[in-house]
C-alpha positions in Angstrom: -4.3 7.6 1.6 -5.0 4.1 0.9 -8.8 2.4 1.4 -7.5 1.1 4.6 -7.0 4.6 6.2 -9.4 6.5 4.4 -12.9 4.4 5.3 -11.8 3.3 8.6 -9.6 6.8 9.8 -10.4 9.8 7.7 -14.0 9.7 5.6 -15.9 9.2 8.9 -14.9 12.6 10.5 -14.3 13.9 7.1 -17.9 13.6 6.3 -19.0 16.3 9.1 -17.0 18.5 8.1 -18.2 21.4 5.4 -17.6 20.2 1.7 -14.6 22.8 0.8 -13.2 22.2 3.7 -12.9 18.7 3.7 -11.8 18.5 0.6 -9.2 21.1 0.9 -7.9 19.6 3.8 -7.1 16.5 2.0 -5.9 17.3 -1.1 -3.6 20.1 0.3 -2.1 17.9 3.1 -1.7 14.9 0.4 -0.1 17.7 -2.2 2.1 18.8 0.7 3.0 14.8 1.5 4.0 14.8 -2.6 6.0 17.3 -2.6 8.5 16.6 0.4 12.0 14.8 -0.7 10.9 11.7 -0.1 7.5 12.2 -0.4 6.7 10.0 -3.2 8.3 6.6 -2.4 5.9 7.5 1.1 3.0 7.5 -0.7 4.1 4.6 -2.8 5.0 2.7 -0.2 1.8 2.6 1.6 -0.5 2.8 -1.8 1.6 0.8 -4.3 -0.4 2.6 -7.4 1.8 1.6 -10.3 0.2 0.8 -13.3 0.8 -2.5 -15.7 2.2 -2.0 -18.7 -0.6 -4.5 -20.0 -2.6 -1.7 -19.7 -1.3 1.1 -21.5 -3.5 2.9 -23.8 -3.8 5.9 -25.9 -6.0 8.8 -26.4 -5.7 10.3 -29.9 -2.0 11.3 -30.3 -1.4 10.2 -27.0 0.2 7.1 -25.3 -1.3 7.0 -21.8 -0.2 4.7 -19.3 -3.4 3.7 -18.4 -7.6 3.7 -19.1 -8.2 5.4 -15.2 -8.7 9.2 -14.9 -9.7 11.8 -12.6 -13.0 13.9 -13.1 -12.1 17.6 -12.7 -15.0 18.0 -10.3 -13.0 16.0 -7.8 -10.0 18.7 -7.5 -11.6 21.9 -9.5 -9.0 24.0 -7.6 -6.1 21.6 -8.6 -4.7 21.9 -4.9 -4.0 18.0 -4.8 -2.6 17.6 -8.8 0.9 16.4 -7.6 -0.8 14.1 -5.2 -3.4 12.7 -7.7 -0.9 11.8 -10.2 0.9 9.4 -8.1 -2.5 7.8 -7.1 -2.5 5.5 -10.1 -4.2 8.0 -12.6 -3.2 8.3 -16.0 -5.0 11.6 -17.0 -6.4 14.8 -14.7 -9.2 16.5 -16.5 -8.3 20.2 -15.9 -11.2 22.1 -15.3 -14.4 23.3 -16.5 -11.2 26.1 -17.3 -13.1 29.8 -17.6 -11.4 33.2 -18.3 -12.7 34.4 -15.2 -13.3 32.5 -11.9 -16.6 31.0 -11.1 -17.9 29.3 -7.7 -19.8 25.6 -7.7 -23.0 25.0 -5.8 -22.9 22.2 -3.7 -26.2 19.7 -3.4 -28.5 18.9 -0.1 -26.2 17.6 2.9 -27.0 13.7 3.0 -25.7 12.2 6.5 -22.2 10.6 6.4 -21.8 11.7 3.1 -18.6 13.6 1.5 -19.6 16.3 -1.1 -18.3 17.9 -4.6 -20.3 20.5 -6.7 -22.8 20.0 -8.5 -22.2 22.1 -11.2 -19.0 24.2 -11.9 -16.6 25.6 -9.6 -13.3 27.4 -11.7 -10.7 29.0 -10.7 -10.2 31.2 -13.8 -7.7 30.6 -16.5 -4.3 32.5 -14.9 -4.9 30.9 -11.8 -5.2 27.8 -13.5 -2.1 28.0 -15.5 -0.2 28.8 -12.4 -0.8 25.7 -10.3 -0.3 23.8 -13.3 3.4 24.8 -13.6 3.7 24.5 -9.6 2.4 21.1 -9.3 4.8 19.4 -12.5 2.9 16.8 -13.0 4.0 13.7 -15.3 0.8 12.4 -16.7 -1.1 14.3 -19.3 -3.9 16.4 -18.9 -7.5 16.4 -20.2 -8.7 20.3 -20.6 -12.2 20.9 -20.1 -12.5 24.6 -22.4 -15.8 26.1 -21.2 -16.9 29.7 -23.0 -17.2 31.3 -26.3 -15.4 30.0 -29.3 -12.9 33.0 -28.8 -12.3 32.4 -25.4 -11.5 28.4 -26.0 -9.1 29.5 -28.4 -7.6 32.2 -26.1 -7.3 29.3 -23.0 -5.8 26.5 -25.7 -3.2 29.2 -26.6 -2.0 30.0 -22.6 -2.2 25.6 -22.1 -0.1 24.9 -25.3 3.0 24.7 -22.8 1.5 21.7 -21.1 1.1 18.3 -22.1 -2.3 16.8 -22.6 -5.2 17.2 -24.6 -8.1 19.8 -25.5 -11.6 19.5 -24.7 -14.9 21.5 -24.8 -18.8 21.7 -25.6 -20.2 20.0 -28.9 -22.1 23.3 -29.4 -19.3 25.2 -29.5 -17.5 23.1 -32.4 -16.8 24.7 -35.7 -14.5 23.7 -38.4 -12.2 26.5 -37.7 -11.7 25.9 -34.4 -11.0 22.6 -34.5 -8.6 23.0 -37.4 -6.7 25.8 -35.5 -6.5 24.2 -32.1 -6.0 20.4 -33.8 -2.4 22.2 -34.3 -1.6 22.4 -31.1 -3.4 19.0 -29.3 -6.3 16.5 -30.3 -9.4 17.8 -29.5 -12.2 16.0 -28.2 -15.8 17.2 -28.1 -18.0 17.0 -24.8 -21.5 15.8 -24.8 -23.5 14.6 -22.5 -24.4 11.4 -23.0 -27.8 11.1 -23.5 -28.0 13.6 -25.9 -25.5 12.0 -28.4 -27.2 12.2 -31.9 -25.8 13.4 -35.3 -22.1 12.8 -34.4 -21.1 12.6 -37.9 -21.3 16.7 -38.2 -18.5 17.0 -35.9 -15.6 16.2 -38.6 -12.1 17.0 -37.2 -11.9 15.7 -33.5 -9.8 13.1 -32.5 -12.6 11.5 -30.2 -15.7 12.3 -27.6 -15.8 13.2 -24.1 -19.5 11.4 -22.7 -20.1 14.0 -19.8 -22.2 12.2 -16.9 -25.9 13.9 -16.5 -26.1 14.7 -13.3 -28.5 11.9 -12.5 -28.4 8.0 -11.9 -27.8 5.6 -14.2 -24.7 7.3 -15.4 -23.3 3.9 -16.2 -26.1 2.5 -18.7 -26.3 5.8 -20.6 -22.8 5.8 -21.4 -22.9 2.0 -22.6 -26.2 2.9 -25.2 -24.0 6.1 -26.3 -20.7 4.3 -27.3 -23.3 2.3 -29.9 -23.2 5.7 -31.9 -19.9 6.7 -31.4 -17.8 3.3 -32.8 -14.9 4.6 -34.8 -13.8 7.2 -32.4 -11.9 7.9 -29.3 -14.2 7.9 -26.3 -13.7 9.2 -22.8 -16.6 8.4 -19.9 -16.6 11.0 -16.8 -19.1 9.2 -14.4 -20.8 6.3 -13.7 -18.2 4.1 -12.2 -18.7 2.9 -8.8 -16.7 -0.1 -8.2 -14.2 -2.2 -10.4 -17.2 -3.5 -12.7 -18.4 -0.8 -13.8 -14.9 0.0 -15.4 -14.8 -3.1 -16.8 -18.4 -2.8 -18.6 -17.5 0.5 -20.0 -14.2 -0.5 -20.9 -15.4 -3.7 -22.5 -18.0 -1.7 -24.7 -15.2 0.3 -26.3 -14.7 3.0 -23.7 -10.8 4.2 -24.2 -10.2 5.9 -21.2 -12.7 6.1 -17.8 -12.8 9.3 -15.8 -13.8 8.6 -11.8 -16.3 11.6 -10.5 -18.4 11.6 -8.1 -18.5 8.1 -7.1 -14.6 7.8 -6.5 -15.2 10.2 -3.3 -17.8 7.2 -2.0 -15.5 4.3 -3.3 -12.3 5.8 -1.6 -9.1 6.3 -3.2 -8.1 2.6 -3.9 -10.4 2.4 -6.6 -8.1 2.8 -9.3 -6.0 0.4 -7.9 -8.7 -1.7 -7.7 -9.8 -1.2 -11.7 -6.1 -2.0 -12.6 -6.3 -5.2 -10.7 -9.4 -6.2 -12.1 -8.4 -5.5 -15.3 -5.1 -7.6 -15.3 -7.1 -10.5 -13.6 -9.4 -10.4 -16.7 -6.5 -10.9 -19.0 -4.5 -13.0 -16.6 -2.7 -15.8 -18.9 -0.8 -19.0 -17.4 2.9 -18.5 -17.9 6.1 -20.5 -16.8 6.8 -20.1 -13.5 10.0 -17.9 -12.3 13.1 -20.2 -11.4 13.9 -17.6 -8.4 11.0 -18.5 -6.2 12.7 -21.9 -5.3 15.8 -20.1 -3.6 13.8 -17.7 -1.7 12.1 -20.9 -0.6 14.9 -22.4 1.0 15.9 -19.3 2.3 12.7 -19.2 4.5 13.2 -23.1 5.3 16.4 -22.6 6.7 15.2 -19.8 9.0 12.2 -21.8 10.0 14.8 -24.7 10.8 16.6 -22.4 12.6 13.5 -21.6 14.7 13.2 -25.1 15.8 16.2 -25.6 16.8 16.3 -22.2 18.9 13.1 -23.4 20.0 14.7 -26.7 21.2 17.1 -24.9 23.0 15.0 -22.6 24.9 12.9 -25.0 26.3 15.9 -27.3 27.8 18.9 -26.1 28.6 19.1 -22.5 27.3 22.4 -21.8 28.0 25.0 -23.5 25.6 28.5 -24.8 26.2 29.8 -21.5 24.6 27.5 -19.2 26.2 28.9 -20.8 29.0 32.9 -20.8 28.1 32.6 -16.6 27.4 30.4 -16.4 30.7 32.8 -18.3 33.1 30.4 -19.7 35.0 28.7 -22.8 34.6 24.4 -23.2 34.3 24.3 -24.2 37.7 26.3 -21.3 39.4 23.9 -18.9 37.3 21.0 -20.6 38.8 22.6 -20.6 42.3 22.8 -16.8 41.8 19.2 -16.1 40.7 17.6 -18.5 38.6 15.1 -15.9 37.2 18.0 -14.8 34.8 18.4 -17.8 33.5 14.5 -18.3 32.8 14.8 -14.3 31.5 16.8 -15.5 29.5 14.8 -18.3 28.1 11.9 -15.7 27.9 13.9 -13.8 25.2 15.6 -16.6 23.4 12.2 -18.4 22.9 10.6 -15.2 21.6 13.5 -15.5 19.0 12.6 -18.5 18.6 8.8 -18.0 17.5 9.4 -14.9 15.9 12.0 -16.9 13.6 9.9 -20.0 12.9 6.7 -17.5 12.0 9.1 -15.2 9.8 10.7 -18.7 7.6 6.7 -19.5 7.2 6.2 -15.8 5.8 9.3 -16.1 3.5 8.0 -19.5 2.0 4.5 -18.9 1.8 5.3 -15.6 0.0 8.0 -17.4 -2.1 5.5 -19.9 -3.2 2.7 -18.1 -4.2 3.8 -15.1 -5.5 7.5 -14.7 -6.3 6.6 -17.9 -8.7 4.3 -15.6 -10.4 6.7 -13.1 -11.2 5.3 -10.6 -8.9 6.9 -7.7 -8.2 6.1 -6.9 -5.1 6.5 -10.0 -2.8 10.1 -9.9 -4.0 11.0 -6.6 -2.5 9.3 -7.2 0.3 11.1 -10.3 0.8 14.6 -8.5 -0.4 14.3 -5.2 2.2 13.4 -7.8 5.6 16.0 -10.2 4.6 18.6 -7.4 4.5 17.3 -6.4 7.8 17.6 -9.2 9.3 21.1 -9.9 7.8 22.3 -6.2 9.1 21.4 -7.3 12.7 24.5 -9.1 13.0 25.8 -5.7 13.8 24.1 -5.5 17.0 25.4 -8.7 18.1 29.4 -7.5 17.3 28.1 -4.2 19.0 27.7 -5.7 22.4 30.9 -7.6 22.6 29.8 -10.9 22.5 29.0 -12.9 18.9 28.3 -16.0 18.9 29.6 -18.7 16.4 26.2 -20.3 15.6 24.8 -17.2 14.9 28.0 -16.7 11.9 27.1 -20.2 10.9 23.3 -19.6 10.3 24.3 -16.5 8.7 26.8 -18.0 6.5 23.9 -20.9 5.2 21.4 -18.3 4.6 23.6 -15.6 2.7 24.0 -17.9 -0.2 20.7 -19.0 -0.3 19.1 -15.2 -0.8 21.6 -13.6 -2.7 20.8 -16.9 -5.3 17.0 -16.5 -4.9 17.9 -12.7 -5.7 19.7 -12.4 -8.3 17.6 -15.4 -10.4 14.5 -13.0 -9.5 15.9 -9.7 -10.5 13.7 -9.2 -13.6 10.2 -9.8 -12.0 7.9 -7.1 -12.9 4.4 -8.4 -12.7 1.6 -6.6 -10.9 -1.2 -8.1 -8.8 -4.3 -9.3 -10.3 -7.3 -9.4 -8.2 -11.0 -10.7 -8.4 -12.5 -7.7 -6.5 -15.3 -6.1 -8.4 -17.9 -4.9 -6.4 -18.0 -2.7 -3.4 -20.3 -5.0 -1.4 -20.0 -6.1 2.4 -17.5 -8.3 1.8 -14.8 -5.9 0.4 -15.9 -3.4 3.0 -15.2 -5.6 5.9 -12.1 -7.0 3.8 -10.6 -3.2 3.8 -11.3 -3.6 8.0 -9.6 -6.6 7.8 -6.6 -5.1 6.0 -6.5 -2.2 8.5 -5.7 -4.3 11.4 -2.7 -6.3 9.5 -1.4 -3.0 8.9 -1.3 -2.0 12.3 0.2 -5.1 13.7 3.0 -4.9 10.6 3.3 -1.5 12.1 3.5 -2.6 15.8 5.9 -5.2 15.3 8.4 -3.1 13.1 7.8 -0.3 15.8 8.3 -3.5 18.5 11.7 -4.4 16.7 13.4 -1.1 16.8 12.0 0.0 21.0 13.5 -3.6 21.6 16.7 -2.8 19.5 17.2 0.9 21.3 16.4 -0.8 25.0 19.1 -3.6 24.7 21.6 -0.6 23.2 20.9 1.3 26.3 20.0 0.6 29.3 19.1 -3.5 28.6 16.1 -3.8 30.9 12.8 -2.3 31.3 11.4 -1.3 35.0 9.1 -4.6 34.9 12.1 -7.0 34.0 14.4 -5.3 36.9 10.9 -6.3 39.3 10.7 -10.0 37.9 14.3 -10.3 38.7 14.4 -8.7 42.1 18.1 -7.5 41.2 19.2 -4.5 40.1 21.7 -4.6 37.0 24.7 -3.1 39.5 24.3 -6.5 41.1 24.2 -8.7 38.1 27.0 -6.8 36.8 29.3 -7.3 40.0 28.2 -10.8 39.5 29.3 -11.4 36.2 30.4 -8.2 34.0 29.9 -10.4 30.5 26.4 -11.4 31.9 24.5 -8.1 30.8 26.2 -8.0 27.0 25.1 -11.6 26.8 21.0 -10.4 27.6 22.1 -7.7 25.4 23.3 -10.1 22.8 20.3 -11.8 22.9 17.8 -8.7 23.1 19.1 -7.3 20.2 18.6 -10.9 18.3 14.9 -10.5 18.9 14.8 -6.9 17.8 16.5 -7.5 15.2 14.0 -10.3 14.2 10.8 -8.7 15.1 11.7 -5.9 12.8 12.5 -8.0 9.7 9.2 -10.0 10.1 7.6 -7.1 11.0 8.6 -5.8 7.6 7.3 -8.7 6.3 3.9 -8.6 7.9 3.2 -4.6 7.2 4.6 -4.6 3.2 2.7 -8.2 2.9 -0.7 -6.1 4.1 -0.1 -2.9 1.9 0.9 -4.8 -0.9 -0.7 -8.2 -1.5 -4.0 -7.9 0.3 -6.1 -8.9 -2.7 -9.6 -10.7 -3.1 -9.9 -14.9 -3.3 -6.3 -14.8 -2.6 -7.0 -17.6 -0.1 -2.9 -18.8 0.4 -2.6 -14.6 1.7 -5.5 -15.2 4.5 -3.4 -19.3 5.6 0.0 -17.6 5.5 -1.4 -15.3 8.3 -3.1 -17.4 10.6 -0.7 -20.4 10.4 2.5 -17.7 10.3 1.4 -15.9 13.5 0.2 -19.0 15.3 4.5 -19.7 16.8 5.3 -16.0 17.0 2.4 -15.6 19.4 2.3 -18.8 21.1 5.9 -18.9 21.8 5.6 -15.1 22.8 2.8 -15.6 25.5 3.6 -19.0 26.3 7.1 -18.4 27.9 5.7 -15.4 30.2 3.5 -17.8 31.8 6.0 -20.5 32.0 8.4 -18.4 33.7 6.0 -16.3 35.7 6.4 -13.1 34.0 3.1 -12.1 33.8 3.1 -8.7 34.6 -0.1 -6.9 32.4 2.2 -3.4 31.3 4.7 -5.8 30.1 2.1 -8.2 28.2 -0.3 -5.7 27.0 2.1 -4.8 23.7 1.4 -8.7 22.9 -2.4 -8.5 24.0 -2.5 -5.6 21.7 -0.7 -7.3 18.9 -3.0 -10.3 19.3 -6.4 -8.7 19.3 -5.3 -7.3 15.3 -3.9 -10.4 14.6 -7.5 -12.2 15.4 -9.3 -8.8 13.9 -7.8 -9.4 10.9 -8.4 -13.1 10.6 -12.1 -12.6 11.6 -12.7 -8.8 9.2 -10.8 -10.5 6.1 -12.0 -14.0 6.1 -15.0 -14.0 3.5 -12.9 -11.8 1.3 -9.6 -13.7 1.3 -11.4 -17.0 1.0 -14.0 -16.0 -1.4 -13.8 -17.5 -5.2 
């Protein structure tokens, strides 16, 4: 559930509902999403929460993949665990674990807020140990121990099976304990922390766990406490809002930060976010990747392409080899009903656009972030060229393939499988120069939400396109613009359907593969002051929608069903523009 669904879709509605149930209902359905074959790469795919190596840490004995955890008061029943750990967490604190089961009280309903308890909510040590060995997690766990020094030791000895590490109240410390459970996992001692005085006493932990006081200024409190605590290991539940706030605490010697009550009101991007901000802050020049180059041509070519299948839609449409498989000559098809022959133009130009905005994409995307070694512009580039390269199957479906099509697919092959194999070792995550949760990243995560939906609609667009021109060719409102039936057109001409076909499934077949590019360009490299992302989308869509909205009212197709898909499209295409303007553009 990335920012984009959760502010705009789910918190709203979520926010009426009774605490428990809301966040039951979310976890559970998001536990049930990460547990499906499948279900991972889902929630990758639309969150993209892997973590940099640059920012792999470690906790006393242990090497954690990153400084972000989650507060135990955010899943106390550990009903979203499997969920959590693929949300770009390093650690889940585990707890307060008790022998017996205990309920939280929940604060004063504020309006439009979500709720977690106020104090602790357990569900009792057995319980505890059996969702742990039905979630699986892969990250380590931080164990929050609450109870008498005997009953710690009892819990440690039923959590030595799973990875992680031990903590519990400083009153409780005692030499003995700490020797006997040191065996097993580092310990860490919990203390609020305001109250952090005499430290030195506690000889035998590994490192502190500053618990949040329940009241504002969480943040500050923890800064002044790590003053006393330099030479050890310290953990911060609390006090982080937005990306700066990590950053302070981190900066003042904070090794890990745990997100409570706050990350409900941030939304689930946050640590995302914190990652970013992180790697921006350490961001260092480097040479730029060779590969980018290739993938730049690639997209020039397919914008060239455009053109010229521009060119050709808007003179003659009908080429000398259309013409030769056909039979017939342009002038006997326009004898017959020259509506097919601007229907035809209608899709060919579509083609057109489509191509020239999906060759601006590839570039753009080639340029500024493929040359940075990022990761993710190169898969998204890799998976829509492939889809666009496997559309050549619909064309040798429908019995007609034309050899200009084999010729632009025989320049471009070369061109990507180059640009891919001289990019194969590109790793690098996103930076990003978000830090604070202000207006402008609020209307930003707007902005996002409607690029989503028109990558959505237009990879949804691609494939009811594709399936039409497989089936039955035309819609209702095409058979009423040309005022023929297809039995007609067929006794006709019996190649003239597979050659609409043929070109139908061109147009799928493209609207899907910049589709692609559109939605995985959204979800993936929608990041603050990234000001080339926010020019790659208005300049990009500008032929796809011109050429699309254009040729209905050059030919007269102007029917509303049949334009409002494009109406739709367009009103998130400006949305997104207008929402994510300050936040793109911003320094």
């Amino acid at each position: 559930m990335p920012d984009w669904s959760y502010h705009v879709l789910f918190k709203p509605w979520l926010s009426k509902l009774a605490p428990v149930t809301s966040r039951e209902f979310i976890h559970k359905n998001m536990n049930r999403i990460a547990s499906l074959p499948g279900g991972s790469s889902i929630i990758h795919f639309l969150g993209r929460e892997e973590i940099s190596e640059k920012l792999t840490t470690s906790l006393g004995s242990e090497r954690i993949r990153g400084p972000v955890g989650l507060s135990g008061k955010i899943d106390p029943r550990l009903s979203g665990v499997k969920a959590f750990s693929q949300l770009g967490f390093s650690m889940i604190e585990v707890g307060p674990v008790t022998l017996e089961s205990q309920n939280g009280g929940f604060p004063e309903r504020k309006e439009g807020r979500l709720l977690l308890p106020d104090h602790g909510e357990s569900i009792g040590l057995e319980e505890t140990v059996r969702r742990l060995e039905k979630a699986d997690a892969e990250i380590p766990y931080l164990f929050h121990l609450q109870g008498s020094q005997d009953e710690i030791f009892k819990m440690a000895e039923a959590l030595k099976p799973f990875h992680g590490i031990l903590s519990f109240s400083h009153h409780e410390w005692s030499p003995n304990l700490v020797g006997k459970l040191s065996e097993w996992k580092p310990v860490f001692l919990r203390v609020p922390s305001k109250n952090v005085s005499e430290v030195d006493r506690f000889g035998g932990v590994s490192g502190f766990v500053l618990e949040e006081s329940g009241e504002e200024g969480n943040l500050e409190a923890h800064k002044k406490a790590m003053e006393k605590l330099q030479g050890y290991d310290v953990v911060t539940v609390g006090g982080v809002k937005e990306p700066a706030d990590a950053l302070a605490l981190l900066s003042a010697g904070a090794r890990m930060v745990f997100l409570s009550t706050e990350y409900v009101e941030a939304g689930p991007g946050l640590p995302k976010r914190i990652h970013e901000t992180l790697l921006d802050e350490r961001a260092q020049g480097g040479k730029e990747e060779t590969g980018w180059m290739w993938y730049f041509l690639f997209g020039l070519a397919i914008f060239l392409g455009g053109i010229l299948a521009l060119v050709f839609s808007l003179t003659s449409v009908i080429l000398p080899y259309d013409e030769t498989f056909l039979g017939i000559s342009r002038q006997q098809l326009l004898l017959f009903n020259e509506r097919i022959l601007w229907f035809m133009a209608h899709d060919r130009m579509t083609l057109a656009g489509t191509m020239i905005s999906g060759g601006l994409l590839y570039m753009w995307l080639a340029r500024y972030s493929v040359s940075k070694g990022e990761k993710w512009a190169k898969q998204a580039i890799d998976f829509a060229a492939i889809a666009g390269f496997l559309g050549i199957l619909f064309f040798i479906g429908y019995g007609y393939f034309d050899w200009l099509h084999l010729l632009f697919w025989i320049i471009l092959l070369p061109l990507y499988v180059t640009g891919w194999i001289k990019s194969r070792g590109l790793s690098e995550k996103p930076a990003s120069k978000n830090r604070r949760n202000d207006r402008t990243w609020l209307l930003g995560v707007y902005g996002q939400f409607c690029f989503v939906v028109l990558g959505f609609s237009f990879v949804l667009g691609g494939i009811v396109i594709s399936y039409i021109g497989v089936t039955g060719v035309f819609i209702p409102t095409d058979i009423q613009y040309l005022c023929m039936p297809p039995e007609l057109i067929q006794s006709f001409n019996e190649r003239l359907i597979p050659v609409i076909a043929h070109d139908r499934a061109g147009f799928g077949s493209a609207l899907f593969s910049v589709g692609s590019l559109v939605l995985m360009s959204a979800l993936w490299g929608y990041h603050q002051g990234e000001r080339w992302f926010w020019w790659m989308f208005l300049i990009g869509g500008i032929p796809a929608f011109t050429a699309g909205i254009f040729v209905h009212i050059m030919i007269g197709y102007t029917t509303f069903i049949h334009l409002l898909p494009a109406y739709m499209a367009l009103f998130f295409y400006v949305g997104g523009l207008v929402l994510s303007y300050r936040y793109l553009m911003s320094k």
